[in-house]
Backbone as a ProteinNet text record, in pm:
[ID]
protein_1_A
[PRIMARY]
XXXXXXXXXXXXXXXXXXXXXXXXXXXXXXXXXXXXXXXXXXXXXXXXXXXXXXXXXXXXXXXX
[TERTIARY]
5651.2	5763.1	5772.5	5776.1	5813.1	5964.9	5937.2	6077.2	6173.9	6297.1	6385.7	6379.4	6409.2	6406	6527.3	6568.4	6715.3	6637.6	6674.2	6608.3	6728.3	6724.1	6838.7	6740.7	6838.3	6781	6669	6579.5	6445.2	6433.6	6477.3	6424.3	6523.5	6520.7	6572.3	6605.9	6516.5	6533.7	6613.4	6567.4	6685.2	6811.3	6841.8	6992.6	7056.3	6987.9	6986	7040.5	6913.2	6945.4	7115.6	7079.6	7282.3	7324	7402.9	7459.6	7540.4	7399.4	7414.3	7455.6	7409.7	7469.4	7608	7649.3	7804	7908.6	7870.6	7950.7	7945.4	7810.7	7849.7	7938.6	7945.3	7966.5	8097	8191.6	8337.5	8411.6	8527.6	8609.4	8674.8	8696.9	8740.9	8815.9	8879.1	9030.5	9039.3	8851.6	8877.4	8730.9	8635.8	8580.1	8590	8553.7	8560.9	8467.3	8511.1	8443.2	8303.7	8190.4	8052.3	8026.4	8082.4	8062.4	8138.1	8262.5	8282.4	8184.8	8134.2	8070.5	7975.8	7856.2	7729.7	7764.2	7906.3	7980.5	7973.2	8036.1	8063.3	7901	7779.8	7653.3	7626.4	7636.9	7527.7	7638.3	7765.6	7815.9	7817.7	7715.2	7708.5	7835.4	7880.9	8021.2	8009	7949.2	7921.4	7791.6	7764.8	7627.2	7545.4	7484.6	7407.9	7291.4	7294.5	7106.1	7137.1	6934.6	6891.5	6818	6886.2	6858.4	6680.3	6604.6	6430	6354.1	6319.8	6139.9	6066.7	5966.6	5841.2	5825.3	5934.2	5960.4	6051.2	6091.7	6239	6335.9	6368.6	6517.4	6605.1	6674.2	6724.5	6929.8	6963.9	7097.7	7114.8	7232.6	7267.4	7396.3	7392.7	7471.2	7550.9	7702.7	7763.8	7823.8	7899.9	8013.1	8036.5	8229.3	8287.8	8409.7
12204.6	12272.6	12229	12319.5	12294.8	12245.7	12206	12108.2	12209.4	12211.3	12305.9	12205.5	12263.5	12220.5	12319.1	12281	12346.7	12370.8	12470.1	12470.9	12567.3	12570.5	12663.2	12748.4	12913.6	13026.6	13092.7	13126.7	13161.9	13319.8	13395.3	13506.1	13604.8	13700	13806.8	13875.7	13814.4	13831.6	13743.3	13648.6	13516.7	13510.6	13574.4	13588.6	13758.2	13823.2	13944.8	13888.4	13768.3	13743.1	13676.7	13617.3	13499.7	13602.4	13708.4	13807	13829	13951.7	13966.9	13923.2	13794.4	13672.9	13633.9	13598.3	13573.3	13712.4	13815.3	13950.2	13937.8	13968.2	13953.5	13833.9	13697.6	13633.5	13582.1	13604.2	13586.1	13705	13703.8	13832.9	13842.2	13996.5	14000.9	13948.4	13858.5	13799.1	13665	13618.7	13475.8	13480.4	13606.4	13568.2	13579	13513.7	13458.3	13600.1	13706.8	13752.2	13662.3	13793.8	13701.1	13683	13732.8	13750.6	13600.7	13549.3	13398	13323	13352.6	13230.3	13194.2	13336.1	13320.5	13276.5	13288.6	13214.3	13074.5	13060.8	12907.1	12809.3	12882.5	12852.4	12844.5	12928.9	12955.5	12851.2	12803.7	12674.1	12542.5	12527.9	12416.4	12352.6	12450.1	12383.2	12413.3	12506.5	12497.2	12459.7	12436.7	12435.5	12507.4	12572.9	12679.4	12670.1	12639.3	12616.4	12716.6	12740.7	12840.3	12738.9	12767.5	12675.4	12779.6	12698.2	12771.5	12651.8	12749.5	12695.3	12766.8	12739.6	12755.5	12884.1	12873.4	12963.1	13114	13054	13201.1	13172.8	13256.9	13209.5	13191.1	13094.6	13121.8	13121	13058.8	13060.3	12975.1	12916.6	12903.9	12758.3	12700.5	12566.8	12602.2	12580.8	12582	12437.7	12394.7	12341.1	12400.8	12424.7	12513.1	12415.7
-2597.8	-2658.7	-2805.2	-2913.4	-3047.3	-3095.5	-3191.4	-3201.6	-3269.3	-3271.3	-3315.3	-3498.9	-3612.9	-3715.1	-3750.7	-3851.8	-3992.1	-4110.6	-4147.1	-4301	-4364.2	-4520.6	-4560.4	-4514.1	-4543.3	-4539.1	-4645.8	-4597.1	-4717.1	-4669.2	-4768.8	-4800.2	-4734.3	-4765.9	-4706.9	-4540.4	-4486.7	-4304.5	-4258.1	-4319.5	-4272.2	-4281.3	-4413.8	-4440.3	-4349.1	-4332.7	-4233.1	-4134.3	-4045.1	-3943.9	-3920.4	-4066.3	-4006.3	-3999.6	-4085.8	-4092.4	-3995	-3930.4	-3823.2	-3725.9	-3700.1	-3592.2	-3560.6	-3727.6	-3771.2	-3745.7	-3765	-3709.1	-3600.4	-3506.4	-3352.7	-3315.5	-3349	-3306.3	-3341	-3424.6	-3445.4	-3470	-3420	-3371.3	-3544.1	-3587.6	-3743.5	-3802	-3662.1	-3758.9	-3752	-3732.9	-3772.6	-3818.9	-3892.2	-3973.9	-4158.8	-4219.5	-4398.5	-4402.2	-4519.7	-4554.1	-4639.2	-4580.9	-4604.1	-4761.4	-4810.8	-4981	-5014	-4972.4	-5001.4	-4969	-4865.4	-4777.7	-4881.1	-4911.4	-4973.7	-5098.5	-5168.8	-5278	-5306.1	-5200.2	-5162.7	-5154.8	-5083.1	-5058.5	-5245.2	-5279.7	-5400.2	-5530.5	-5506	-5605.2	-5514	-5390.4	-5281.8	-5285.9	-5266.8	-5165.1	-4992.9	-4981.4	-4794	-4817	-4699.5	-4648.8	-4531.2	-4571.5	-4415.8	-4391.3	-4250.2	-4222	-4087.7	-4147.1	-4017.3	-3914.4	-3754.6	-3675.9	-3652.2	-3634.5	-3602.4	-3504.6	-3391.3	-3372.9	-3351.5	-3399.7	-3439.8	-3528.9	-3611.1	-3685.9	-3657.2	-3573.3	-3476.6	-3500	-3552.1	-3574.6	-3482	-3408.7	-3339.7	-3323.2	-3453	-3534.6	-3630.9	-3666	-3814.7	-3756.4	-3852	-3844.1	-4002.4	-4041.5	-4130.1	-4163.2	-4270.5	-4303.2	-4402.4	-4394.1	-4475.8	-4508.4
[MASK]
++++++++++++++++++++++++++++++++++++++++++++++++++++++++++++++++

């Protein structure tokens, strides 16, 4: 079995994938619009990693 690793997000699918993930996965009235979040990412005040093995994405770890 390959080891699960974190990495930030690289490239364009990756950030697709959180996206996506983060909509399915919190109901509208307790998610941060995504435009703060990637805000907050791009002056490192949060932090977001894509959870992967063997290169699959398989979700995303935050602090906000």
């Amino acid at each position: 079995m390959e080891p699960i690793t974190l990495s930030p997000p690289a490239g364009a699918i990756q950030w697709l994938q959180l996206y996506c993930l983060y909509h399915r996965s919190f109901p509208r009235s307790e998610r941060k619009p995504f435009g703060i979040i990637l805000h907050k990412y791009r002056r490192s005040s949060t932090d977001i990693w894509c959870i992967l093995q063997n290169g699959v994405f398989l979700g995303f770890a935050a602090t906000m």
